[in-house]
matplotlib code that plots the C-alpha trace (Angstrom):
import matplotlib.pyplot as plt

x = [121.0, 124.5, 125.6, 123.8, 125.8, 129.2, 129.7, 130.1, 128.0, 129.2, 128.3, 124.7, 123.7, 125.4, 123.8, 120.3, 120.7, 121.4, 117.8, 115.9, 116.9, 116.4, 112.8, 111.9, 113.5, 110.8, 106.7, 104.7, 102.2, 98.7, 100.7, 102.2, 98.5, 97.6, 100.2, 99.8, 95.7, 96.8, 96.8, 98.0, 101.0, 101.9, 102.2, 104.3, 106.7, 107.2, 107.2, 110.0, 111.9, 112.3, 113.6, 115.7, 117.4, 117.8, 119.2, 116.5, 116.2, 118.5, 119.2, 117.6, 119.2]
y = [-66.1, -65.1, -68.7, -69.9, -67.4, -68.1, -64.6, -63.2, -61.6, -58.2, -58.6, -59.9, -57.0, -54.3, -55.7, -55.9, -52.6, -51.1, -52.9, -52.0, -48.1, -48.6, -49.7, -46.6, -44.4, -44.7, -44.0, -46.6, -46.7, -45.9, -42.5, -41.7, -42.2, -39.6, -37.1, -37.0, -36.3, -33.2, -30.7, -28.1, -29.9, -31.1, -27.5, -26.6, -29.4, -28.5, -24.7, -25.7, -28.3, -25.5, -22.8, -25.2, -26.0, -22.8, -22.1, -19.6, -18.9, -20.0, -23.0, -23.1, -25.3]
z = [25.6, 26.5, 26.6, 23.9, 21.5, 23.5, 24.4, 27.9, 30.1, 29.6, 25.8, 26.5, 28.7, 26.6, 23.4, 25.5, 26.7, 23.2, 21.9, 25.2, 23.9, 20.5, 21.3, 23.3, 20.8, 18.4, 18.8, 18.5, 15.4, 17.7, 18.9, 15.6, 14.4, 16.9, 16.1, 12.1, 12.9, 14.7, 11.7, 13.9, 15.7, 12.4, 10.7, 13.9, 13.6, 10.1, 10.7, 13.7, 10.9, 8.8, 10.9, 12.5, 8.8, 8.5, 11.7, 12.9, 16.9, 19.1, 21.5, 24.6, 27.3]

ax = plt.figure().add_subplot(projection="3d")
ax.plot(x, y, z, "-o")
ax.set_aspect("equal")
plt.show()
């Protein structure tokens, strides 16, 4: 692919890494099915957006 788009190597394996994170960075539509169904995670995760807006708790490393 690299040589097809006259670009070096270095290019091709950065750009591929980039797109191979960008792909595991977001759920897939059968898990994100699974997480809106859960009425009680989704009131956490909202409960935890808020707080977190309003800067509530405290970081935990």
């Amino acid at each position: 692919a690299a040589k097809i788009e006259h670009r070096p190597i270095s290019n091709f394996i950065t750009a591929r890494v980039i797109k191979d994170i960008e792909e595991s960075y977001y759920v897939d539509p059968i898990e994100m099915a699974q997480i809106k169904s859960d009425k009680s995670l989704m009131e956490k995760l909202k409960i935890g957006h808020r707080d977190a807006k309003e800067m509530k708790g405290k970081f935990v490393e």
